[in-house]
Wavefront OBJ file of the C-alpha trace (Angstrom):
o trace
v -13.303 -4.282 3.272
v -12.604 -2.148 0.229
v -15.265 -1.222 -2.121
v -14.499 0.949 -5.327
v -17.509 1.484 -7.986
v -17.043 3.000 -11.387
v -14.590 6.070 -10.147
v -13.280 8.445 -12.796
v -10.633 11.134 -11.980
v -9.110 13.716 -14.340
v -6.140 15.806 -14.152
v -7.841 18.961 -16.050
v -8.281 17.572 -19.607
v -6.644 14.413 -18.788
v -8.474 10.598 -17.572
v -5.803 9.091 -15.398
v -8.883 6.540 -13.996
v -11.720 5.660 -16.246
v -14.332 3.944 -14.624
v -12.893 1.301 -12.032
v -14.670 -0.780 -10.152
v -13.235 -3.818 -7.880
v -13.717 -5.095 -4.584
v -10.816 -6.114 -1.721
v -12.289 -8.779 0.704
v -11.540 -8.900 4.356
v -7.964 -11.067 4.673
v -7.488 -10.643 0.748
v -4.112 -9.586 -0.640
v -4.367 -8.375 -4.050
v -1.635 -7.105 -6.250
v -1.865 -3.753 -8.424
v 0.536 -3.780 -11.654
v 0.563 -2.557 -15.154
v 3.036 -0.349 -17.245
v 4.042 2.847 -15.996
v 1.308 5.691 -16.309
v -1.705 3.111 -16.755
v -2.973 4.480 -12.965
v -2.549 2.164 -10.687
v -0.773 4.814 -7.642
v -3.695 7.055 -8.248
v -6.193 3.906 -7.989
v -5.065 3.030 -4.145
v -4.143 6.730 -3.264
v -8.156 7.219 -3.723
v -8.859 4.507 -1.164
v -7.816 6.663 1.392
v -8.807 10.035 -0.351
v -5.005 11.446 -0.723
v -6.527 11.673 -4.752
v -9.796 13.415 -5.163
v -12.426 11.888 -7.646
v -14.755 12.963 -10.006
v -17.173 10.744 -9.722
v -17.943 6.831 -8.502
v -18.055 5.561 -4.932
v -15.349 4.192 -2.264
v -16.073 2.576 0.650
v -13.231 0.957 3.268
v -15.725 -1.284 6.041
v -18.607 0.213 5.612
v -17.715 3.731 5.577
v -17.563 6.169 2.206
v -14.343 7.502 1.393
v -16.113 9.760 -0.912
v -18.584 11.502 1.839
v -17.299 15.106 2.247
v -18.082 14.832 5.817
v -15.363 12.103 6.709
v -12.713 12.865 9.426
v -10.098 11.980 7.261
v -7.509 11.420 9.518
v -9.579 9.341 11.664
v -9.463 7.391 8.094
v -6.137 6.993 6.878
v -5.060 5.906 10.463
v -7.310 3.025 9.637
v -5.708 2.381 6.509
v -2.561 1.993 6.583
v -0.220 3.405 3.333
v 3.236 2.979 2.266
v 4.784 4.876 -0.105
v 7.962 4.584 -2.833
v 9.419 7.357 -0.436
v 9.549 6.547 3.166
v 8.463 9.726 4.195
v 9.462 9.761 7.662
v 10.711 13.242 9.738
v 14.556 13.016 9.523
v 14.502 14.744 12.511
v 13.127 12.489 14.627
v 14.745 9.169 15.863
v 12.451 5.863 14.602
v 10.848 5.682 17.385
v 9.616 9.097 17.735
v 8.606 8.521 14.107
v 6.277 5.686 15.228
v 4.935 7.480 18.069
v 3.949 10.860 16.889
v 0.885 9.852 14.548
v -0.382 7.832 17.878
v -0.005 10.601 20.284
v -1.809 13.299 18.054
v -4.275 11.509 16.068
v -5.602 7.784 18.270
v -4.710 9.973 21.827
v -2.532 7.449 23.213
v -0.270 8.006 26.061
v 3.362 9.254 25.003
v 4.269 6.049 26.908
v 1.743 3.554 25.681
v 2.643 5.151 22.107
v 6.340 4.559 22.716
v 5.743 0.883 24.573
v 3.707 0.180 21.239
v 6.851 1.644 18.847
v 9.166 -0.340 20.584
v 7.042 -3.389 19.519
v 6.455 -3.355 16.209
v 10.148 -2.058 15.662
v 11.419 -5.324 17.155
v 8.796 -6.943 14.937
v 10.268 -5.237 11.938
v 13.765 -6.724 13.271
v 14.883 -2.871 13.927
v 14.648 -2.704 17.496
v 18.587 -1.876 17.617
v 18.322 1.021 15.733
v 15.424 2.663 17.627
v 17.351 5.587 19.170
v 18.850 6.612 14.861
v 17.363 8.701 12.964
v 16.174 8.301 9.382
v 19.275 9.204 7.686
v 21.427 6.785 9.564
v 19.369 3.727 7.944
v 19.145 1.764 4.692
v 16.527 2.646 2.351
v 15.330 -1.060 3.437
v 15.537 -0.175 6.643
v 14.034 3.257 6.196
v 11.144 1.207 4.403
v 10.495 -1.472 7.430
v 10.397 1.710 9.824
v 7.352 3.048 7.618
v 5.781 0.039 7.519
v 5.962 -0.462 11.493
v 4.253 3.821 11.814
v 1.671 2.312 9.610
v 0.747 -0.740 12.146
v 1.472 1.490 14.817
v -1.987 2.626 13.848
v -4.016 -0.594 13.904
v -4.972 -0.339 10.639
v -7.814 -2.702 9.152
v -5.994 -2.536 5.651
v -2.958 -1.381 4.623
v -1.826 0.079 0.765
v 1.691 -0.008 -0.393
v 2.468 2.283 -3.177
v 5.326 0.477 -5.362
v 7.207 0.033 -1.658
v 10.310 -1.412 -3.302
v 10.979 0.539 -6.502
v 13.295 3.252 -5.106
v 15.733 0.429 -2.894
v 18.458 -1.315 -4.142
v 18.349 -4.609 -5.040
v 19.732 -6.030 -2.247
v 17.228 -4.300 0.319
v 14.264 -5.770 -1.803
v 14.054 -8.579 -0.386
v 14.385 -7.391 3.865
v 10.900 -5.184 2.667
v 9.075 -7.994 0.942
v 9.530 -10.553 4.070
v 7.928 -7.776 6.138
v 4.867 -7.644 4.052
v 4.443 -11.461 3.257
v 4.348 -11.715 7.146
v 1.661 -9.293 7.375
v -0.248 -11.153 4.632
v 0.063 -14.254 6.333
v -1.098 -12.964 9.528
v -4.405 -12.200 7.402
v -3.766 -8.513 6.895
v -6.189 -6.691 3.721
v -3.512 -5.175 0.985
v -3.740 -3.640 -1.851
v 0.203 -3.292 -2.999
v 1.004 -1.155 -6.454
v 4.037 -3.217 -7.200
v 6.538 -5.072 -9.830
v 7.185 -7.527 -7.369
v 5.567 -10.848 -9.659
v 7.210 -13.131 -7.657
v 5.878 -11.640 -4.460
v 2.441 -10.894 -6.050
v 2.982 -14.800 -7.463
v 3.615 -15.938 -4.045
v 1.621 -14.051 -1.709
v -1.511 -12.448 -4.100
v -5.081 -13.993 -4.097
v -6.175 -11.937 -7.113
v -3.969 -9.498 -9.570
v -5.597 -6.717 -10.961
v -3.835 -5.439 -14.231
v -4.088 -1.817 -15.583
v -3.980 -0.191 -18.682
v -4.457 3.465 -19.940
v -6.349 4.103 -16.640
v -8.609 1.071 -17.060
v -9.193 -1.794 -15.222
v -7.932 -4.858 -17.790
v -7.686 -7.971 -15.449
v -8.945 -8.279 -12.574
v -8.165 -12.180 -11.676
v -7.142 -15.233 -9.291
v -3.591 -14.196 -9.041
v -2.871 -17.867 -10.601
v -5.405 -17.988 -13.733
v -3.437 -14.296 -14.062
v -0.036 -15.507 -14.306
v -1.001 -19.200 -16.408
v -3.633 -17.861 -18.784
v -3.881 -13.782 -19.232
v -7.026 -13.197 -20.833
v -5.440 -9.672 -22.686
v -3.515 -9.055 -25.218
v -2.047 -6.173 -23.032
v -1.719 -8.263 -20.151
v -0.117 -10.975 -22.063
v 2.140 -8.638 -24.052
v 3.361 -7.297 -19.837
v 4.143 -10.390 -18.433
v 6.593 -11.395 -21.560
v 8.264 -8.281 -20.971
v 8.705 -8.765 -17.066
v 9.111 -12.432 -16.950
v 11.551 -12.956 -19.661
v 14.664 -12.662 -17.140
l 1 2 3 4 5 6 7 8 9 10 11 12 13 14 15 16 17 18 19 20 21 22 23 24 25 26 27 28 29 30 31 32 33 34 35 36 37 38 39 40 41 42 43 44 45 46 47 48 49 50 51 52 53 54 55 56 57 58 59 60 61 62 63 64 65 66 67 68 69 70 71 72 73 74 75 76 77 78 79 80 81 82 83 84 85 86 87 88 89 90 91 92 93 94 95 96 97 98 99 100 101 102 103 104 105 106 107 108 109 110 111 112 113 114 115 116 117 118 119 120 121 122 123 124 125 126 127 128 129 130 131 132 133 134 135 136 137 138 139 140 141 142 143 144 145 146 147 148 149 150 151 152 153 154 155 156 157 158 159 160 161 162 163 164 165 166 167 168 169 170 171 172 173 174 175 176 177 178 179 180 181 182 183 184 185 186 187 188 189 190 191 192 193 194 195 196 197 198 199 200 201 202 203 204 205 206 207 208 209 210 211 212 213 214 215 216 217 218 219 220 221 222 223 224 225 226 227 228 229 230 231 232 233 234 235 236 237 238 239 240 241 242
């Protein structure tokens, strides 16, 4: 579903990505982690070509990422992203939120797009709070609603980009129910996250980062039982202690 080969990207003098490579099957859930900085956001935002690259291949189903001549929109409403920040128009109620992307970019009907909202927002377990507006939710809340605009899409894979780091702790867990339902159902994800009980739970492989480098890249078990690294080794001590 996801193909990435050897991709490099600089920020002027600096390598944030240094030759990655990795594959994401069709079904597959496989967790991104590593220490802050080691370039695991910029990894997944090049999937769906928010980050430019200098050089290597992507591929999502068949089609290159990297071809200049892509309709990227047409793309990234196939793959569906989630970012730390919910980045949803404030003002707009949820619902409009979840319709707007459907109207203007897949040409649905305002009313099929809104019949479709209504759905997935029920799905989410916000159907309630359809007629708010952004402001008037939880972060966690705020966070279901921008998972539900992605589906809204019919996306054949979705990326989350650390989806939980900016919610309190209590609203962790109302976002990570969401997306082990979606992995269940056999959804493709790539997730940047923290989550290791999640990524232990849900994860068929756990690819581990370093300085912009691919480190690990492993059955999410064999990852957590046996690191190969010493970097990946030296992580997990820190994060699992408590």
């Amino acid at each position: 579903m996801i193909k990435i080969e050897n991709i490099s990207k600089h920020y002027g003098p600096f390598q944030v990505l240094k030759n990655c490579s990795t594959e994401v099957k069709k079904g597959e859930v496989v967790v991104v982690c590593g220490p802050s900085g080691s370039g695991k956001s910029t990894l997944i935002k090049c999937v769906n070509a928010l980050e430019p690259i200098q050089s290597g291949s992507i591929s999502v189903d068949g089609t290159s990422v990297t071809d200049g001549k892509i309709n990227l929109p047409r793309l990234r409403s196939r793959v569906g992203m989630v970012f730390q920040h919910f980045e949803l128009f404030p003002h707009m109620s949820i619902t409009e939120n979840l319709a707007i992307a459907q109207v203007k970019v897949l040409k649905r009907s305002r009313e099929e797009a809104m019949c479709k909202a209504q759905g997935l927002l029920k799905r989410v377990g916000l159907q309630a709070h359809a007629h708010k507006h952004p402001g008037q939710l939880s972060g966690g809340q705020q966070q279901r609603v921008a998972i539900a605009r992605a589906l809204a899409m019919d996306p054949i894979c979705m990326l989350f980009d650390e989806p939980t780091s900016a919610l309190d702790p209590e609203m962790v867990n109302e976002v990570l129910d969401v997306m082990v339902e979606l992995a269940e159902e056999g959804m493709t994800m790539m997730c940047v996250t923290h989550e290791m009980g999640f990524a232990r739970k849900v994860a068929n492989r756990v690819i581990f980062m370093d300085q912009g480098e691919i480190i690990e890249d492993r059955n999410s078990q064999e990852f957590f039982d046996s690191p190969e690294s010493d970097r990946a080794q030296q992580f997990l001590s820190k994060i699992l202690t408590h």
